[in-house]
C-alpha positions in Angstrom: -25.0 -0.6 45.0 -21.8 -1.3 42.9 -18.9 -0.2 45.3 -19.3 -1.0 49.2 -15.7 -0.4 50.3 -12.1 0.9 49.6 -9.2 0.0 51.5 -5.3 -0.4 51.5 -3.0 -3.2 53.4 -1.5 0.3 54.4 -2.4 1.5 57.4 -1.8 5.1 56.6 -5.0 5.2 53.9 -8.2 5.4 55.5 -10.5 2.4 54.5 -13.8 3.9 53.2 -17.4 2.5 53.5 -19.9 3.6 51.5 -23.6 3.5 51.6 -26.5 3.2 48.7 -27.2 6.8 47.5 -25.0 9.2 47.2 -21.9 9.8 49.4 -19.8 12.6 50.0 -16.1 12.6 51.0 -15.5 15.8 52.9 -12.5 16.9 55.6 -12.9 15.9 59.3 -13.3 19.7 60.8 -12.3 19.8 64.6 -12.9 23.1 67.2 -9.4 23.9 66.5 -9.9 24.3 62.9 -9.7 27.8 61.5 -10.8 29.8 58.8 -7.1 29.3 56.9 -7.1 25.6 57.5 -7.5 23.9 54.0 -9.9 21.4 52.8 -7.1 20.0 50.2 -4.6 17.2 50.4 -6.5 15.2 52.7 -6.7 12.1 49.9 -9.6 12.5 48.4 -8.2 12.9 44.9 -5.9 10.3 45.8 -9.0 8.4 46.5 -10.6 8.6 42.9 -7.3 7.4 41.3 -7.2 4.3 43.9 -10.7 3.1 42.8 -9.5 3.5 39.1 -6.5 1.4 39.5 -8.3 -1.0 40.9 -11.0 -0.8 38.0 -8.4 -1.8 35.5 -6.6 1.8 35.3 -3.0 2.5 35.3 -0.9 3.3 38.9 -0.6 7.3 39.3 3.0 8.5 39.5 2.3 9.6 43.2 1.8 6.0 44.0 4.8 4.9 42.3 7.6 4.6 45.4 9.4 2.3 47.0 7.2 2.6 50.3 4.2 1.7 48.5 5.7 -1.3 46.7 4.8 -4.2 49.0 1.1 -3.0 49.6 -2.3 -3.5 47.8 -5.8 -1.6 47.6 -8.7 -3.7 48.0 -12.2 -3.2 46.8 -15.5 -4.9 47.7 -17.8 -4.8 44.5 -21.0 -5.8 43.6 -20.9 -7.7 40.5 -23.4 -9.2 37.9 -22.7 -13.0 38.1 -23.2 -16.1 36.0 -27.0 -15.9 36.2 -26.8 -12.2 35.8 -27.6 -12.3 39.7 -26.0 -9.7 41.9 -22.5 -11.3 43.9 -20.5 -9.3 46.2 -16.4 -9.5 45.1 -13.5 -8.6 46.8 -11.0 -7.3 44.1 -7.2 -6.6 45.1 -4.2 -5.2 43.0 -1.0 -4.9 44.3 1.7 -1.7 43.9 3.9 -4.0 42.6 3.9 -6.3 40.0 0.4 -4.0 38.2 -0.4 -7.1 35.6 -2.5 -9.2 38.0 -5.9 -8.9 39.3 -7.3 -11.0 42.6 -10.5 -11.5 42.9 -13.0 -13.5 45.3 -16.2 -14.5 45.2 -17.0 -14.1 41.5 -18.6 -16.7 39.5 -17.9 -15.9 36.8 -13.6 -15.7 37.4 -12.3 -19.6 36.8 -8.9 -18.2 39.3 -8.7 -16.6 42.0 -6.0 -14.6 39.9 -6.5 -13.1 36.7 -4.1 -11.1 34.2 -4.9 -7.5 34.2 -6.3 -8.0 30.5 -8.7 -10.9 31.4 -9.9 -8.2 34.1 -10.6 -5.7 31.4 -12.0 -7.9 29.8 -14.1 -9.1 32.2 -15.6 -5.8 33.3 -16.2 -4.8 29.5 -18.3 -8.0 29.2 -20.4 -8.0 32.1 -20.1 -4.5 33.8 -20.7 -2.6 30.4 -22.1 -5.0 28.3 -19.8 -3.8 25.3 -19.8 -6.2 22.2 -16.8 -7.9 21.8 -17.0 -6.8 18.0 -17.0 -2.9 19.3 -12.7 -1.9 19.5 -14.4 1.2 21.3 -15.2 2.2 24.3 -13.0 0.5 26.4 -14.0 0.0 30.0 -10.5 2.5 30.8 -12.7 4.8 29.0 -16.2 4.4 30.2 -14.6 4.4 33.8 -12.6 7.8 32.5 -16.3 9.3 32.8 -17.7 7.8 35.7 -14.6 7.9 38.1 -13.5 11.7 37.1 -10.9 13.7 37.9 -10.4 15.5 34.7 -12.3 18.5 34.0 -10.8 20.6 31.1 -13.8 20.1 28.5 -17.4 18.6 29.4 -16.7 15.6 26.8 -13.3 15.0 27.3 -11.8 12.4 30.1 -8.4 13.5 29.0 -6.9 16.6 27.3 -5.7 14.7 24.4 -8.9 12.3 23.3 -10.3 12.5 19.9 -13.2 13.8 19.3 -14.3 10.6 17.5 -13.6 8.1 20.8 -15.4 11.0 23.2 -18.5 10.6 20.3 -18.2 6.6 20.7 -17.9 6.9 24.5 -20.9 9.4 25.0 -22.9 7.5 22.2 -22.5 4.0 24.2 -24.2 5.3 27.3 -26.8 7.2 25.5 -27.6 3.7 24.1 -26.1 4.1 20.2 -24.1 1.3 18.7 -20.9 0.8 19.1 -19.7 -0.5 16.1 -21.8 2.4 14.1 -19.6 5.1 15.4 -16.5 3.4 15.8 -16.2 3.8 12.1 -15.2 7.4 12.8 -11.8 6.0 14.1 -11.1 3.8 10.8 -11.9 7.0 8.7 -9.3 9.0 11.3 -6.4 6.1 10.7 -7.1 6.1 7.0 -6.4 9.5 7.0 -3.6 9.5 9.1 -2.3 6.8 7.1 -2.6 8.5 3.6 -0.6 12.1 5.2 2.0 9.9 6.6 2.2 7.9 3.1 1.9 11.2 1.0 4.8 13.0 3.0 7.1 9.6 2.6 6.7 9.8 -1.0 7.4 14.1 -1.4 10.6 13.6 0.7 11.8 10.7 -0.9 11.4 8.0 1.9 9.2 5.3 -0.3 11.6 5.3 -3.1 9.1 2.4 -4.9 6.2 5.2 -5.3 6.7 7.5 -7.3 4.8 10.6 -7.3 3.9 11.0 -10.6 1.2 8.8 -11.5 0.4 9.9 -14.9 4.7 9.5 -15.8 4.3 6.0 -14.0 1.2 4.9 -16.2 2.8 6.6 -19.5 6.5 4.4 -18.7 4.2 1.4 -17.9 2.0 1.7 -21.4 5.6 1.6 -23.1 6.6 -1.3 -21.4 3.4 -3.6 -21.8 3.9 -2.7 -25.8 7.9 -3.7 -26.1 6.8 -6.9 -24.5 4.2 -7.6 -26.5 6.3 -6.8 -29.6 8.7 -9.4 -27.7 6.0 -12.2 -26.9 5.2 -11.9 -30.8 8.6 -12.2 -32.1 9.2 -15.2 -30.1 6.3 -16.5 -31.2 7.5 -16.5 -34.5 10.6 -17.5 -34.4 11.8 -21.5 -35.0 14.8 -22.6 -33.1 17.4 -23.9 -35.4 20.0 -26.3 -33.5 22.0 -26.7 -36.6 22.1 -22.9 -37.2 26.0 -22.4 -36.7 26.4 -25.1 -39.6 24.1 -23.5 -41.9 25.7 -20.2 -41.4 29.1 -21.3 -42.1 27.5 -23.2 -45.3 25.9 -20.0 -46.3 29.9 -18.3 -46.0 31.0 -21.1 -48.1 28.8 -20.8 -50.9 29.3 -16.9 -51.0 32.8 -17.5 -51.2 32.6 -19.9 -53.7 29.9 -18.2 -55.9 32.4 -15.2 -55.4 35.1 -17.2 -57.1 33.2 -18.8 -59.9 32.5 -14.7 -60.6 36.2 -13.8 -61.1 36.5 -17.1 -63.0 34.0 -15.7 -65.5 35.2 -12.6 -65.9 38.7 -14.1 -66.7 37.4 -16.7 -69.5 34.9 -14.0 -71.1 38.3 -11.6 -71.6 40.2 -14.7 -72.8 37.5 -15.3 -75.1 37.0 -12.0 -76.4 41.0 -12.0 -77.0 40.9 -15.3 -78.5 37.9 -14.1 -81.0 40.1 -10.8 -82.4 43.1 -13.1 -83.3 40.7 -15.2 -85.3 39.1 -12.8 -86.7 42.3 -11.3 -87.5 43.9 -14.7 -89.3 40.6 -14.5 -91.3 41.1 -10.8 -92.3 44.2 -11.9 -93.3 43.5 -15.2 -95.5 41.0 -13.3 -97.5 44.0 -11.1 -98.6 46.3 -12.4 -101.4 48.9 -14.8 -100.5 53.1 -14.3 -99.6 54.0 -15.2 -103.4 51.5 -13.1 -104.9 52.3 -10.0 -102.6 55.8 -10.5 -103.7 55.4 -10.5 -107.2 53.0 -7.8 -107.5 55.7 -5.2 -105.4 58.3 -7.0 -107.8 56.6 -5.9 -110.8 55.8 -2.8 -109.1 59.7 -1.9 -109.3 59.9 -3.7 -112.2 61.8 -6.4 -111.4 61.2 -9.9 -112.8 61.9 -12.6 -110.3 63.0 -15.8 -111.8 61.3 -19.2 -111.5 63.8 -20.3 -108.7 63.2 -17.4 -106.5 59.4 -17.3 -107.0 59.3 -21.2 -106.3 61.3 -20.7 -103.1 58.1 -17.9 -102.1 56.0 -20.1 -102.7 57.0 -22.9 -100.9 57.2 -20.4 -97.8 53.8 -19.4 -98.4 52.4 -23.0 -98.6 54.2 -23.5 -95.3 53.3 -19.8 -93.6 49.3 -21.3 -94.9 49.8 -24.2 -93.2 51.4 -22.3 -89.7 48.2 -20.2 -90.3 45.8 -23.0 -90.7 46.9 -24.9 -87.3 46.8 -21.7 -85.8 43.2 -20.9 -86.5 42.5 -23.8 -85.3 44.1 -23.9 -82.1 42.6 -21.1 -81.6 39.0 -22.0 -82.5 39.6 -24.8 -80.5 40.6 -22.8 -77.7 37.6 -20.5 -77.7 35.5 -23.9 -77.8 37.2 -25.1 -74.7 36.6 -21.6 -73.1 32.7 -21.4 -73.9 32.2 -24.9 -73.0 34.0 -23.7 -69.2 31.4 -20.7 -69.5 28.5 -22.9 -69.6 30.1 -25.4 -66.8 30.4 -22.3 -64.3 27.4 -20.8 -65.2 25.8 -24.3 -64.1 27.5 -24.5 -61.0 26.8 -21.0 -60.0 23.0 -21.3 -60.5 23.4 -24.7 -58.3 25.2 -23.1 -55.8 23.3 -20.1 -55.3 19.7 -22.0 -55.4 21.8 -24.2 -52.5 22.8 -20.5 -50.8 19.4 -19.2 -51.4 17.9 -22.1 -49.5 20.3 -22.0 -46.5 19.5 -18.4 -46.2 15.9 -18.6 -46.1 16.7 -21.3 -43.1 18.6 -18.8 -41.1 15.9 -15.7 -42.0 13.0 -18.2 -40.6 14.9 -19.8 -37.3 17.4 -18.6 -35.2 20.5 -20.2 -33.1 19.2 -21.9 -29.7 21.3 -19.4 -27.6 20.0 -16.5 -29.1 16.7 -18.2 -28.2 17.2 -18.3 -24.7 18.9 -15.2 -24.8 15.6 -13.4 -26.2 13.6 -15.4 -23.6 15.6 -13.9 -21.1 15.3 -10.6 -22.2 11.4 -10.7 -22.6 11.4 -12.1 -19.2 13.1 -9.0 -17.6 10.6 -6.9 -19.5 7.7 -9.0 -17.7 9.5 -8.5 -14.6 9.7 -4.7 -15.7 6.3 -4.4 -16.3 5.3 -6.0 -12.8 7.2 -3.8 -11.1 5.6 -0.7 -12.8 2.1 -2.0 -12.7 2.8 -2.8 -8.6 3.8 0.8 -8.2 1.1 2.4 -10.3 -1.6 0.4 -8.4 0.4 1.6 -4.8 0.4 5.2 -6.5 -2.9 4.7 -7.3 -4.0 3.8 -4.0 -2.4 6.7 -2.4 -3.8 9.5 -5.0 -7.5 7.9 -4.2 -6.6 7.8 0.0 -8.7 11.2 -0.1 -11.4 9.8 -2.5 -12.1 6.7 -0.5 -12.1 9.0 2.9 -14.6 11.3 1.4 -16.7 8.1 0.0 -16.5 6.0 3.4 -17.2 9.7 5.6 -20.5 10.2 3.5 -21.0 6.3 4.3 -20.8 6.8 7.8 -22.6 10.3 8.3 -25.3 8.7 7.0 -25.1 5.6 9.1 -25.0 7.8 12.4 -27.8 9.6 11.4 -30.2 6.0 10.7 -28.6 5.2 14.0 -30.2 8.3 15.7 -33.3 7.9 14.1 -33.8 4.4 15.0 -32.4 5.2 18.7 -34.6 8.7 18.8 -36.1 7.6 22.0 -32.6 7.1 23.6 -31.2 10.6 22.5 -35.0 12.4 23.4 -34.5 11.2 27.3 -31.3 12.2 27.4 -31.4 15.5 26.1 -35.1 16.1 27.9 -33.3 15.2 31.3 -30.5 17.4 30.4 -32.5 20.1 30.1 -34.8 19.2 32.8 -31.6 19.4 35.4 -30.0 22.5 34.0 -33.7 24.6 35.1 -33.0 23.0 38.4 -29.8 24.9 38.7 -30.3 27.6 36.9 -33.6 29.9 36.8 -32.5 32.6 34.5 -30.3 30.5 31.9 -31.2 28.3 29.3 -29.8 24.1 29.2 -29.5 22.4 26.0 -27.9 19.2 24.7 -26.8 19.3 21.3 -26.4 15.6 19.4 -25.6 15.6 15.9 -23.5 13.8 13.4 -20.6 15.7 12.4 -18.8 16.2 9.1 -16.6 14.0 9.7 -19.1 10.9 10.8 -18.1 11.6 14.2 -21.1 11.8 17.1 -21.1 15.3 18.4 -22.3 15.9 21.9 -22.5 19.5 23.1 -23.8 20.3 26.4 -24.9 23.9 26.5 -25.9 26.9 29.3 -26.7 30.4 28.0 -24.8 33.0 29.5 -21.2 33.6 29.9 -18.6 30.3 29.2 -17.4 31.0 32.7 -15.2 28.1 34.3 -18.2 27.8 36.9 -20.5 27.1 33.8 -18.3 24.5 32.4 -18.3 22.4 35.0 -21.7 22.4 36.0 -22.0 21.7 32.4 -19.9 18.9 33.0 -21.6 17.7 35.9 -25.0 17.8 34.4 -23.5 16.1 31.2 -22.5 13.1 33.5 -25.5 12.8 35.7 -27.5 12.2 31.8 -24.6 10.1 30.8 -24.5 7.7 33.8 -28.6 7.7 33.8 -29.5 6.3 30.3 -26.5 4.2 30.3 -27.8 2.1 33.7 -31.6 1.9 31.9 -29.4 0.9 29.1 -27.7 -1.7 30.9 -24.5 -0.4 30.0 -22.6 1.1 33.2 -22.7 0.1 37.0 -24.9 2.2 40.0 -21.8 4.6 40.2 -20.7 8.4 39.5 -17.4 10.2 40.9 -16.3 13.3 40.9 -13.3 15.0 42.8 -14.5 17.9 45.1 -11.6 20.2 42.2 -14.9 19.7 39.7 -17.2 22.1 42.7 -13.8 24.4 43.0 -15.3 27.1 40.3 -18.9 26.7 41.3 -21.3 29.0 43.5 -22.5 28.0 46.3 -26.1 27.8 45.3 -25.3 25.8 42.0 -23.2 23.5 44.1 -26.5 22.5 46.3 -28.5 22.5 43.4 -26.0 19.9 41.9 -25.9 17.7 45.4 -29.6 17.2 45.1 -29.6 16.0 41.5 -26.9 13.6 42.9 -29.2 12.3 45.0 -32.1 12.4 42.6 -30.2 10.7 39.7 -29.3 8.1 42.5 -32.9 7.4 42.9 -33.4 6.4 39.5 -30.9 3.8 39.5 -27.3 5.3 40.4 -26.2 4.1 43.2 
């Protein structure tokens, strides 16, 4: 028998005793009791959210007041100890603070005291049995069904759990893994994850992924090329410290080779001028001399000039020969002096531009140091660049895949639940045999099945099933039945305590016969190990 006794340091809640077998809380009826008198608000919902406090739950908000602040409920449990051997515990939680547990009497508790999450803790690991590597169910959970006050849906302890967690829970007690069908919640995140992510990036809030992958990959192919072309050039290139010298020498020479250009074109037209007044003097030479010029027009006009006069001529025309002889030979010494200035330029130019030529193929095979460093700076912003895009291509890509990688791992995990039933078969037949068994004990002209089957999504699904109208009457016996099956194979399991509540608000919808019907499975299902 797990739980012996309920109590409060409150006088105003009744302390309950309870014996193996099953035990109803009902309203005390006296003779003056009439037929409008009700059975509600006497505590006995009250009473189902004490015992799940005390089980690790949270406080109800009816609880929460100032009245209640000082006081504590009290349990006395029976509790698997060190040795696995059965220990009677007295657990107590107070209104006020809710993080601490008090227990005595239990091995297995170092302190009298415990935080509320070693108490968790402790009931997942030797109430349940869950393995610590199973997230899901938690013992809040597996309580959620076996202390119940919710009855909106068969498989649902609360109006708001996911179908995947109600799979895990009703798996555990049926005797399925744990860790198998928790799966179905790391599918359910991923998913959730990759919306969230995806409506970030439409509406602009993750700036760094941009929603076009195939832009992102075209801007990044780009990139990796310029920096390649820039690793390449480097490469080749030959740092030069003296490179500001060289290209100043390489201005020098251009300027000089500049010069010695004008300079030739200035001798060549002396030259050439020089060469037309010889050649003139010579034209003139080969002509007849000043004396005989003057006799011949003399004796043209018939004049004869006398001796005296023609001397005189002739004495001007040796000296006019001799003017003309020292000219000709200025001049050809002139032209000399010019050709010989031809040939010294022409030399210096060919020195100087060989010397230009080989300063210039310096500065076309090196460059300056700072320009160096400068075009090592600018490839290593490229790289940076390139890091950047290939980060938010590979966050794009991961986000355009999110769906892929949820199909992949739900086909994955479909298939692991079904190995899982298959191996377990023997678990699920029970279950669903006893299921059916109970719902001909209620009913006589409708049919009871329990459906089990992996869903589409990898999740467990558990469907308990009457023929007939989906009346509220038919739901809960469908919940009740569901339950009873539930709290069965998990106690041959080993996985759940000798206990099963149920507020009376779960018999509100159901006839009266059904309601009997369901009282004496109680006490059968009891008998097999529910205490």
């Amino acid at each position: 028998m797990f739980l012996k006794s309920l109590s409060s340091s409150d006088a105003r809640f009744k302390s309950l005793n309870f014996h193996g077998g099953l035990n109803i809380l009902v309203a005390d009826r006296t003779e003056g009791s009439e037929q409008g008198n009700s059975r509600n608000s006497i505590g006995k919902t009250s009473f189902v959210k004490v015992l799940r406090y005390i089980l690790g739950g949270d406080l109800a908000e009816e609880f929460k007041t100032p009245e209640l602040e000082e006081h504590t409920f009290i349990a006395a449990l029976t509790l698997p100890g060190n040795q696995s051997a059965a220990e009677e515990v007295r657990v107590s939680r107070s209104v006020k603070p809710t993080t601490r547990v008090k227990t005595s009497g239990w091995s297995v508790v170092p302190e009298d005291e415990i935080t509320l999450d070693d108490w968790r803790s402790l009931l997942a690991r030797h109430v349940f049995n869950i393995p610590e590597s199973a997230a899901r169910p938690t013992p809040g959970q597996l309580w959620g069904q076996l202390i119940r006050y919710h009855f909106g849906k068969p498989i649902k302890i609360h109006a708001s759990e996911p179908d995947w967690e109600s799979g895990v829970r009703l798996g555990f007690l049926f005797g399925l893994s744990p860790e198998t069908l928790g799966r179905a919640g790391d599918i359910e995140r991923l998913k959730k994850q990759g919306s969230a992510i995806r409506k970030a990036v439409e509406e602009g809030a993750l700036s760094h992924i941009p929603a076009d992958e195939s832009a992102l990959r075209a801007q990044l192919a780009a990139a990796r090329h310029k920096r390649e072309r820039m690793q390449k050039d480097l490469r080749a290139f030959k740092v030069d410290e003296q490179y500001a010298e060289h290209q100043r020498e390489a201005d020098q020479l251009s300027a000089t080779i500049r010069k010695l250009n004008d300079e030739v074109l200035a001798t060549k037209r002396r030259l050439r001028e020089l060469d037309e007044a010889t050649q003139a003097e010579v034209d003139d030479s080969a002509n007849q001399g000043l004396t005989g010029k003057l006799a011949k027009v003399y004796a043209e006009i018939g004049v004869v000039l006398p001796d005296l006069v023609s001397r005189r001529y002739e004495e001007v025309a040796a000296f006019h020969e001799s003017v003309l002889r020292n000219r000709k030979a200025f001049l050809e010494q002139e032209s000399a002096s010019l050709r010989r200035r031809l040939e010294e330029i022409e030399s210096e130019r060919t020195s100087q531009d060989q010397r230009r030529a080989h300063v210039m193929q310096l500065l076309n095979e090196t460059v300056a140091l700072d320009t160096f460093l400068s075009l090592q700076q600018d490839l290593g912003e490229q790289e940076a660049l390139v890091a950047d895009l290939e980060r938010k291509l590979e966050a794009a890509h991961s986000v355009s895949t999110i769906d892929d990688n949820v199909k992949l791992k739900t086909a994955e995990l479909v298939a692991s639940v079904r190995t899982e039933m298959s191996e377990r078969q023997s678990y699920l037949d029970e279950a669903i045999s006893l299921f059916n068994e109970l719902g001909a004990e209620i009913y006589t002209d409708r049919e009871a099945s329990l459906l089990v089957s992996p869903t589409p999504k990898g999740v467990l699904g558990v469907k308990p099933r009457i023929s007939g109208d989906a009346s509220t009457g038919v739901r809960s016996v469908e919940t009740f039945m569901l339950d009873i099956v539930s709290v069965v194979s998990a106690i041959k399991a080993g996985r759940a305590p000798g206990l099963l509540v149920h507020d009376s608000h779960l018999f509100d919808s159901i006839d009266g016969r059904q309601i009997a019907s369901c009282l004496n499975i109680g006490l059968f299902g009891f008998q097999v190990g529910a205490g």
